[in-house]
LUMMARGU-509671 format. One line per field, with one value per residue (C-alpha): z negated, y negated, x negated; residue number from 0. Coordinates in steps of 0.1 Angstrom, whole numbers. Each point is the difference from the previous one (the first is absolute). Layout:
N
z <- c(Z  ...)
y <- c(Y  ...)
x <- c(X  ...)
seq <- c(NUM  ...)
//
This chain:
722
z <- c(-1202  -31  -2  36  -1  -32  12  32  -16  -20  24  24  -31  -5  39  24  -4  24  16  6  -22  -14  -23  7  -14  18  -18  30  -14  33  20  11  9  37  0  -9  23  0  13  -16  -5  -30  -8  -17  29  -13  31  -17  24  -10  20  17  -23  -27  -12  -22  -22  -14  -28  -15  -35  -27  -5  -26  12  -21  -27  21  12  38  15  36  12  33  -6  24  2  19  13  19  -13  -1  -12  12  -1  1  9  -19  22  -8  21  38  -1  -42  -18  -40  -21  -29  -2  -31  8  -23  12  -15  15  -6  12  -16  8  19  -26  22  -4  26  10  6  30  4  40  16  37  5  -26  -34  -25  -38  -24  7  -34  -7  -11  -18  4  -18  -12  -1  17  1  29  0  21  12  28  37  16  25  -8  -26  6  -22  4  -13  -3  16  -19  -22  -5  -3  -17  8  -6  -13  21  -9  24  12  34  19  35  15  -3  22  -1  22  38  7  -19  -3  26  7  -32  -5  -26  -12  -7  -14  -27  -14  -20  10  26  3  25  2  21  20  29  -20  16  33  -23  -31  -36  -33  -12  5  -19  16  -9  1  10  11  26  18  -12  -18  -13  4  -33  -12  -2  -29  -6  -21  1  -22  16  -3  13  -13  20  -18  30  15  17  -28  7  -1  12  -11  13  23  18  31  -7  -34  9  -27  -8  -11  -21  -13  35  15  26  37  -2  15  -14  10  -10  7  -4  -4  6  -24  -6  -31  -2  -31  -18  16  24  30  23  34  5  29  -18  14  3  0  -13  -7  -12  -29  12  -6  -32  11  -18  -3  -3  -32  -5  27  1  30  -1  21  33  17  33  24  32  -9  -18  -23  -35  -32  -24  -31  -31  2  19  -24  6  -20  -3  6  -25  -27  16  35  20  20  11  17  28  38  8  -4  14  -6  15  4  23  18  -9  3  -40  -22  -36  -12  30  5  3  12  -7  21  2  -35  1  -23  -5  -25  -6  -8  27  24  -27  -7  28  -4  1  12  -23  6  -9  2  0  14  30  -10  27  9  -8  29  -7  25  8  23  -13  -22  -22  7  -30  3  -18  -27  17  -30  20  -5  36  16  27  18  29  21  16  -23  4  -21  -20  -7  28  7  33  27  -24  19  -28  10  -21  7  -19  -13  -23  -25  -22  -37  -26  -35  -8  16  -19  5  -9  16  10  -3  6  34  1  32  10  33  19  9  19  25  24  -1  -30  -21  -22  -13  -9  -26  10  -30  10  -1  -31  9  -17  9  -17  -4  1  -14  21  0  -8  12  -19  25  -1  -13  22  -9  -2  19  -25  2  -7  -38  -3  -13  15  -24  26  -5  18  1  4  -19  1  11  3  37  7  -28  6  -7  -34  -10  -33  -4  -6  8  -30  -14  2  35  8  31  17  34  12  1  -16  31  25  25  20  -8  -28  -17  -31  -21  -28  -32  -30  14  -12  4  -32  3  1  37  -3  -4  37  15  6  -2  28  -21  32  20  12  16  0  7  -21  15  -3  -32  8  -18  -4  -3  -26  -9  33  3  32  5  16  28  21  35  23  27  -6  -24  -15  -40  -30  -29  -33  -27  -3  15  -24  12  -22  0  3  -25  -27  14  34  21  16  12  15  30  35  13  -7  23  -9  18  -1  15  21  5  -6  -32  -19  -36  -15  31  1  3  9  -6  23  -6  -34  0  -23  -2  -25  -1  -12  22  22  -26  -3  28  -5  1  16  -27  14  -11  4  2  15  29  -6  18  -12  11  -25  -25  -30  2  -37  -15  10  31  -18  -14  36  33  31  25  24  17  28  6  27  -14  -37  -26  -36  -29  -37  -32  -32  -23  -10  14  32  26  29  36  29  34  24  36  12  12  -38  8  -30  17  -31  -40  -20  -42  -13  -33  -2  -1  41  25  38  28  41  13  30  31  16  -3  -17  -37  -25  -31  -31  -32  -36  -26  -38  -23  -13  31  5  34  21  43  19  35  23  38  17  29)
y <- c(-766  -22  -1  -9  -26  -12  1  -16  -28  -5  -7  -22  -25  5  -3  -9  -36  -1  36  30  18  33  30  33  33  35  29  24  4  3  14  32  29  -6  -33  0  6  -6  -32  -15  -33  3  -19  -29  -3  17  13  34  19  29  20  30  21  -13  21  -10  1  -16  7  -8  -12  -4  21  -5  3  -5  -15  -21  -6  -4  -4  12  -1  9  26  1  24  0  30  -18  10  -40  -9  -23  -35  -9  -35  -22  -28  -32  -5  -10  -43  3  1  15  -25  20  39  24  42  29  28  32  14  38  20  38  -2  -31  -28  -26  -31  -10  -37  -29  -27  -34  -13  -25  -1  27  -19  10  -21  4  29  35  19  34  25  31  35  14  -35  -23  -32  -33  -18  -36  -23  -43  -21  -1  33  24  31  27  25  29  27  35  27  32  22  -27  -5  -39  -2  -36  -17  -35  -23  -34  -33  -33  -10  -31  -5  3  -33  5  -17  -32  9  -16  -19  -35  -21  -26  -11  -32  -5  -40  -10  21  -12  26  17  -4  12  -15  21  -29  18  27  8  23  30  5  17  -22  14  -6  -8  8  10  -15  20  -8  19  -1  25  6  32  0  22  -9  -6  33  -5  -19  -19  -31  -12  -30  -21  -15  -33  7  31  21  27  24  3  -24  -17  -38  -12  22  -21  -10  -34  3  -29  12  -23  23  -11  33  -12  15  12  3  -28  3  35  14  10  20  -4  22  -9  22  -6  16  3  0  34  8  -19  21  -22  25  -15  5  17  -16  -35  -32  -8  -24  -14  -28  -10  -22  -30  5  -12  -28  4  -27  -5  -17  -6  -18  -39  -16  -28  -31  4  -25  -6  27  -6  36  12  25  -10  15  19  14  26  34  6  21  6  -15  13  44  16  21  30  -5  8  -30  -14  -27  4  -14  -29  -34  -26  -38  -30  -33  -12  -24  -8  -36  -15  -3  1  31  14  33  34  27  37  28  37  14  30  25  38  23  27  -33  -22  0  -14  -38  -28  -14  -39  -8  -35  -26  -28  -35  -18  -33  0  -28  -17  10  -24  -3  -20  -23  19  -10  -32  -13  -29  -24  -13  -33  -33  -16  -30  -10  17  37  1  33  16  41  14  28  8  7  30  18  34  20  -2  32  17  -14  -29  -31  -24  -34  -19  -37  -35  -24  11  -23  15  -15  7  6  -32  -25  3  19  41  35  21  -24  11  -14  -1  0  -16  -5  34  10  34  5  24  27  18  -31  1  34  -14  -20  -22  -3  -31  11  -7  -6  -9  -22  -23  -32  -11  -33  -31  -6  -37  -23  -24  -28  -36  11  0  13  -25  8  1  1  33  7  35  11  2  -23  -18  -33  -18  -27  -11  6  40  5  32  6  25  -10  7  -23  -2  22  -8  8  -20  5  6  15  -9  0  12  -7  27  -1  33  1  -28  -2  -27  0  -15  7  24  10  -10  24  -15  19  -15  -15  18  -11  -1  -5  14  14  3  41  0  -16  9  -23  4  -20  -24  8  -33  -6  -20  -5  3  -21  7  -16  -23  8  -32  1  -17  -2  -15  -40  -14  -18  -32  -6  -27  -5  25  -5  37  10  32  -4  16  11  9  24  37  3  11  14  -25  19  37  19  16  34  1  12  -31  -7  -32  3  -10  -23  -37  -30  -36  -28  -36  -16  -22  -2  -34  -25  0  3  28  17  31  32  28  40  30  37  8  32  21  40  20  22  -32  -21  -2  -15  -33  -29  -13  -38  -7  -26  -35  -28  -33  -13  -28  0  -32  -25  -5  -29  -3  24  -21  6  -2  23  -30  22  22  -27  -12  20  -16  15  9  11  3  -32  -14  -37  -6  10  6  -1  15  -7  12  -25  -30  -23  -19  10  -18  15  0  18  7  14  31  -30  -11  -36  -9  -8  -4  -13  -2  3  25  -11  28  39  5  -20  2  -20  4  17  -24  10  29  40  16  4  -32  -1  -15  -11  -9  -14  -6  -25  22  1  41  9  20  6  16  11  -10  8  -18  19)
x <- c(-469  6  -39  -5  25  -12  -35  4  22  -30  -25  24  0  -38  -14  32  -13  -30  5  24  -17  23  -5  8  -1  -5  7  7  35  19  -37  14  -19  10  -5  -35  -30  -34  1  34  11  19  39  -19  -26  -32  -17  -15  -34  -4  -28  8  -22  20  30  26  35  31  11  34  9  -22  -32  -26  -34  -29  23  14  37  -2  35  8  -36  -26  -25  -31  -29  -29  -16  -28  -33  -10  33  20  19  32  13  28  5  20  38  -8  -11  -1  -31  -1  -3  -1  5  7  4  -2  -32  -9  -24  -3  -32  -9  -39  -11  -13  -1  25  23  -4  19  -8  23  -4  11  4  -25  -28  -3  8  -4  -18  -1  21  -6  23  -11  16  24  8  36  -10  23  -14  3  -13  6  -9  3  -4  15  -8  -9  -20  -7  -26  9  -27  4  24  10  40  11  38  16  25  22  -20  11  -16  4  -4  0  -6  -32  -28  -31  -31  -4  -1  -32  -27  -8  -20  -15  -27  -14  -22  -12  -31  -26  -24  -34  19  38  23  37  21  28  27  9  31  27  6  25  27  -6  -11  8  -35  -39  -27  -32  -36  -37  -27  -38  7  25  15  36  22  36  18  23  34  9  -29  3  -36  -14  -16  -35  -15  -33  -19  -13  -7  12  39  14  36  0  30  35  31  27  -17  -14  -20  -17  -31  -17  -35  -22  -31  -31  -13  -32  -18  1  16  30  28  33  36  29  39  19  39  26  37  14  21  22  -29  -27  -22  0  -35  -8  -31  -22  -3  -9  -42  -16  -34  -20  -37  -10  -23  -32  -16  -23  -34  -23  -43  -17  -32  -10  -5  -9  -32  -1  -25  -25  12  -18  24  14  38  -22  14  -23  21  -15  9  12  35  23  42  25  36  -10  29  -15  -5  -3  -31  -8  -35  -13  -19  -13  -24  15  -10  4  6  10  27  -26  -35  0  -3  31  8  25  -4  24  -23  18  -11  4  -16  8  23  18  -4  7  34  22  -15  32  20  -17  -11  -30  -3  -34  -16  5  -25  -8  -31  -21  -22  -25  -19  -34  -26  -21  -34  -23  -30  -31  -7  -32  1  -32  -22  -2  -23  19  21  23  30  18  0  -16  -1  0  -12  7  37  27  20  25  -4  25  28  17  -6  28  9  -1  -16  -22  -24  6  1  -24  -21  -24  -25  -7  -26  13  -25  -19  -26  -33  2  -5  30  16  46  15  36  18  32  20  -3  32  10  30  19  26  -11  -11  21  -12  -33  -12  -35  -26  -18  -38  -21  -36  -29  -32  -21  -7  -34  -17  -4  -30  -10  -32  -21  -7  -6  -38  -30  -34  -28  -32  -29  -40  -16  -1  -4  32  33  24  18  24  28  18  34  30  10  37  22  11  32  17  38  23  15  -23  -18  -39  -26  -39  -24  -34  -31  -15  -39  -7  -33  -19  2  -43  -19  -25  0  28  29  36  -10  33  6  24  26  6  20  29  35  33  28  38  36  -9  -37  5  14  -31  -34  -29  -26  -32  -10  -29  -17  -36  -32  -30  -33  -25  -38  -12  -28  -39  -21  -36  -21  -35  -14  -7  -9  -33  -9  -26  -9  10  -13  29  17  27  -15  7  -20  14  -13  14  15  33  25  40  26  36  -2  26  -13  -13  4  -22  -18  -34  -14  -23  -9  -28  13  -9  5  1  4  36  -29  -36  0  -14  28  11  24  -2  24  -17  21  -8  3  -14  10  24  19  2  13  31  25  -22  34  16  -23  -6  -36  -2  -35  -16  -4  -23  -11  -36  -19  -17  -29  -30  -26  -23  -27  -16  6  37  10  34  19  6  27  19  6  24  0  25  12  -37  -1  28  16  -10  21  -29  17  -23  9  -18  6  -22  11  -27  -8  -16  -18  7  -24  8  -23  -1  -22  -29  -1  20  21  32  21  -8  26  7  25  20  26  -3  14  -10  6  -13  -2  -28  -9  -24  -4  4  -27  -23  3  -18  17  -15  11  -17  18  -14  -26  -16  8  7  24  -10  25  0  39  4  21  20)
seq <- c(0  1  2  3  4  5  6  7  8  9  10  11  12  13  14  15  16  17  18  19  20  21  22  23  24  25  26  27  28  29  30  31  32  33  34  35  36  37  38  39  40  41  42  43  44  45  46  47  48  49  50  51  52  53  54  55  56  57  58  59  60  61  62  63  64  65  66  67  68  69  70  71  72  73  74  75  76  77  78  79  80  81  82  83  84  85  86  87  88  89  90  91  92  93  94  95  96  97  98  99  100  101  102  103  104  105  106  107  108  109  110  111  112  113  114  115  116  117  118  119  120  121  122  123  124  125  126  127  128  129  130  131  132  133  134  135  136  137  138  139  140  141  142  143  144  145  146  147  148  149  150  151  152  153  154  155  156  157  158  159  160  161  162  163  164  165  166  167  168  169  170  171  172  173  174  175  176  177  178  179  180  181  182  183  184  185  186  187  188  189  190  191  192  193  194  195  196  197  198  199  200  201  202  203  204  205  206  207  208  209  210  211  212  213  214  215  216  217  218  219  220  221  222  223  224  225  226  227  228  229  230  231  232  233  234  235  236  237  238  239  240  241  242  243  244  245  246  247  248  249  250  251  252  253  254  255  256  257  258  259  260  261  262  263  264  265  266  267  268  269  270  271  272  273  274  275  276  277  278  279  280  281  282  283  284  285  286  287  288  289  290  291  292  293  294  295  296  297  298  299  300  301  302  303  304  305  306  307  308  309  310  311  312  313  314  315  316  317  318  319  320  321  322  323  324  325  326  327  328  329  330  331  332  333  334  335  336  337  338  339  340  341  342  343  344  345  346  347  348  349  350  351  352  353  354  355  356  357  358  359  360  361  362  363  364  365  366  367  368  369  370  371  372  373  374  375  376  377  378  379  380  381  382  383  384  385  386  387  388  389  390  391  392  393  394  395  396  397  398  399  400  401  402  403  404  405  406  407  408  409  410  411  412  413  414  415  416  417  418  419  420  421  422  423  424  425  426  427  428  429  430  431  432  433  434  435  436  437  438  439  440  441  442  443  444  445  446  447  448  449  450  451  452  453  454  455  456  457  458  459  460  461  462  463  464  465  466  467  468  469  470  471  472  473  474  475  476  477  478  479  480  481  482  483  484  485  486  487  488  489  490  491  492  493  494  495  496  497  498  499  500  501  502  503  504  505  506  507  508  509  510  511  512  513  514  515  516  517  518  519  520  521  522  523  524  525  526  527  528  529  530  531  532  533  534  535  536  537  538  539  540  541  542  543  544  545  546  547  548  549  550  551  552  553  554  555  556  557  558  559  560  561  562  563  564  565  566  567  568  569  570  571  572  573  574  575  576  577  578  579  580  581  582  583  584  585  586  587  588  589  590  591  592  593  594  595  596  597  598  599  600  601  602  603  604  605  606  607  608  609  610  611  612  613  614  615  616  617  618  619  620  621  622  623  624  625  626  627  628  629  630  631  632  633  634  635  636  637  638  639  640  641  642  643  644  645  646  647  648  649  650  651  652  653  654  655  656  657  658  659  660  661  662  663  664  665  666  667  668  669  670  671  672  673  674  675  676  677  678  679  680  681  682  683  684  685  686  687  688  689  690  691  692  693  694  695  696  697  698  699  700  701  702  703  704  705  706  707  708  709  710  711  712  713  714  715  716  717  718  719  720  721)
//
């Protein structure tokens, strides 16, 4: 009793602070035989089951078994042929908290070892110890248990005795679990579970655990887990504590996947956590790692009335985890938010998708791009630029309708304005570049346009410049066709400003050298020099005039005298020769001539005029045959001694209307007679000068006149008188 008191003393100094903790020591001293049963509770409150196959002893004083000393003692054999177990079970509302008995365990044949088991409201808690036959065994076991139990073969003999334990009362794990998670916010690879709803009946702590499925197993009594933030997979404890609001943030997880937690509630008994075993769940996912696509660029777009943006390279994901099957797949497509022309311009993407094992756990963010939509250059079409002649301007001019080329269908797009049209140059060339100002275009969808002002070409031709102030001089037939002019030449269509002056060395040429009216005459020779002169032409002026017929003369022929015979008929003497034809042409004299006297009347230097004589020939058409004329006398006679002084003397006109004129060409006197047709001298008169005229007096009809010079020679000539 010393020993109980002393031990008991003992462990009210070491525990009595927190708990009623006590020490006590069974050595079946006062168990008497009939006292005991199979089922006993003994003075110190050990509840002792002992199966009904079981049979057993008490012995009394000290017995040595197996070398061992065992005081007043139980002896139990089992004569069940699978053995059997007896039960050492803590007082009624105490749990062991530690527990020391002496076992021998005595068997003649079997070699199997009888077992220990520690429970604990029906559960078992700790190791299994073995305890081999024919073997002294001091049991000793600590922590928070109810019950003992200890498996003895069949046939086997189990000795026991000087139990010695602690007890307190019982502690039970927490009622109920935990509810009521709420977990913040979740990143790819992070979870935080920030709080929880302690359980109804309360607990001394939890012990949170992750897991990628959701499968637990409930912590065994006594655990005392470390805990770990960083998953490393698998049921792995990450939070191990008393808060309810551990906001415990586990790392080191996989994207967009879901994971489970389980808190489990415990209560701290006699320093062993005791945990209920249904747990609190909960779960949550990790967001989704966002991949991205490179290698694409997006390029800017002519306005085309359409959203369709052009996006070039080869798509490829950024962000996939080493390790992770993901590819890129679907059929973007691209576009503009409007189609109407901007610069940076948002594209937006959509049709790629994700597959592959690890698909689930990213989002894909479609591209986005941005780009310019440029204006569409629409051009004027349908209209023709129109050579024109040099004018000094840059002035030109189209035809044809102008439309525009290039509008997108449904766009509502007008061609207006007022347009001019330039040359590049005033001055003359061929293809010559016509800008164009002043067109304009309006409307709703103007603005998405941009209007190239048409270039055109044409050319500019030279003026062309006359030569005037010349006129071409009519000439007589010559034979070749050098033509003249007069006047002063002068250009004509000059414009003004304009410097060129006219030049060269003019020839002037009848278009045929024959005989004609208003033959042309064609210019050569004349140029024209200056600054401007390349943008002018010089048309050589084309004039006109006549050739007249050039006139033949002949010679060789001398007309005769002949004495009044009262007709006019004229002989002439000699071989007619032409006078005038152009060496070699073709030109023959001819015809049957006639002469005749201007009168038939006594007269000196009578005219005698020609007809008769023709030419032929082939340049006959180019000559005018002047008909010879002559002069002879025409004489009286009135006696046959007439002397030579007759051709020194003309008496005219014969026949005369009264005045008589008398020419002499010696320089002598001369006596005069007239007489009448009788042969009465009605005048006498002497001549002292070479002309001499007197009044024929009496009537109409023949009078005779005579003339003697001082040498007596003498000239008769016959006069009528009309």
């Amino acid at each position: 009793m010393k020993k109980l008191f002393t031990l008991l003393l003992l462990h009210s100094v070491l525990f009595c602070s927190t708990h009623a903790y006590a020490q006590i020591l069974e050595d079946f001293d006062d168990e008497v035989g009939p006292n005991f049963t199979k089922n006993h509770i003994t003075s110190t409150g050990l509840r002792l089951f002992i199966p009904e196959t079981c049979y057993f002893g008490y012995t009394h004083g000290a017995s040595t078994i197996g070398g061992h000393i065992f005081n007043t003692s139980v002896l139990i054999g089992s004569a069940n042929s699978s053995g059997d177990t007896i039960i050492i079970k803590a007082p009624e509302s105490k749990l062991f908290t530690s527990f020391e008995g002496d076992f021998y365990y005595a068997h003649s044949e079997n070699s199997n070892p009888a077992i220990f088991f520690l429970f604990k409201n029906g559960k078992r808690v700790g190791s299994s110890v073995n305890h081999d036959y024919n073997t002294y065994l001091r049991f000793i076991s600590t922590g928070a248990f109810d019950e003992i139990r200890y498996y003895i073969p069949s046939g086997g003999l189990i000795y026991y005795d000087n139990f010695e334990f602690v007890v307190d009362d019982i502690c039970l794990e927490p009622s109920s679990e935990a509810t009521n998670s709420v977990f913040g916010t979740s990143t790819i690879n992070s979870l935080t579970l920030t709080s929880f709803t302690a359980p109804s009946g309360g607990a001394d702590g939890y012990v949170v655990f992750i897991n990628t499925s959701n499968s637990f197993e409930a912590p065994s009594e006594g655990l005392t887990p470390t805990s770990n933030t960083q998953y490393s997979g698998g049921q792995q404890a990450v939070y191990y504590g008393a808060s309810t609001s551990p906001n415990v943030t586990v790392s080191a997880l996989e994207p967009g996947t879901t994971y489970y937690f389980k808190v489990y509630a415990y209560n701290d008994c006699h320093g062993t956590n005791t945990y209920e075993s249904t747990g609190l769940s909960a779960n949550d996912m990790t967001a989704k790692k966002a991949l991205t696509i490179t290698g694409l660029s997006a390029g800017n777009k002519i306005y085309d009335g359409n959203t369709t943006a052009i996006i070039s390279g080869t798509p490829s994901l950024s962000g996939v985890i080493s390790g992770h099957t993901v590819t890129l797949g679907g059929t973007p497509s691209y576009n503009f938010t409007n189609s109407v022309i901007g610069i940076d311009k948002t594209i937006s993407t959509v049709g790629y998708s994700l597959s592959g094992t690890d698909a689930s756990k990213y989002v894909l963010l479609q591209p986005t791009f941005s780009a310019d939509i440029t204006t569409k250059e629409l051009t004027v079409a349908d209209i023709t630029a129109e050579n024109k002649v040099y004018d000094g301007s840059t002035t030109a001019s189209t035809t044809g309708t102008a439309a525009l080329s290039g509008v997108v269908e449904n766009d509502q797009v007008t061609l207006g304005g007022t347009p001019t049209f330039t040359f590049a140059s005033a001055d003359v060339a061929s293809s010559i570049s016509i800008s164009t100002s002043g067109y304009s275009i309006s409307g709703n969808d103007a603005s998405n346009y941009s209007l190239t002002q048409p270039t055109l070409s044409a050319d500019i031709t030279t003026k062309e410049l006359t030569v005037v102030d010349l006129s071409a001089e009519n000439k007589v037939y010559d034979g070749i066709a050098t033509a003249s002019t007069t006047g002063t030449a002068a250009l004509e269509g000059l414009m003004s400003n304009d410097e060129v002056t006219l030049g060269g060395t003019p020839s002037f040429t009848f278009a045929s050298t024959g005989v004609g009216s208003d033959i042309t005459v064609n210019t050569s020779g004349y140029s024209i020099s200056g600054n401007d002169a390349s943008n002018y032409s010089l048309s050589q002026p084309v004039l006109s005039a006549d050739i007249s017929a050039k006139e033949l003369t002949i010679s060789g022929l001398t007309a005769e005298n002949k004495e009044f015979d009262d007709n006019t008929e004229a002989t002439v003497s000699g071989t007619p020769v032409l006078e005038g034809a152009i060496s070699g042409d073709d030109v023959t004299l001819g015809g049957t001539p006639e002469y005749t006297f201007a009168s038939a009347d006594v007269g000196a230097d009578i005219e005698i005029t020609t007809k008769g004589y023709s030419i032929s020939g082939d340049d006959a058409d180019n000559y005018n045959l002047i008909q010879p004329t002559f002069i002879a006398n025409i004489t009286t006679v009135l006696s046959a001694d007439e002397s030579s002084l007759v051709d020194h003397i003309l008496i005219y006109p014969n026949p005369t209307t009264g005045t008589v004129s008398i020419k002499y060409d010696l320089n002598d006197a001369l006596s005069l007679r007239v007489f009448n047709s009788s042969g009465q001298q009605i005048k006498s008169e002497t001549i002292l000068s070479s002309f001499y005229q007197f009044e024929l007096i009496g009537s109409s009809g023949m009078y005779f006149i005579e003339l003697i010079d001082r040498e007596e020679n003498k000239a008769n000539f016959k006069i009528v008188k009309r």
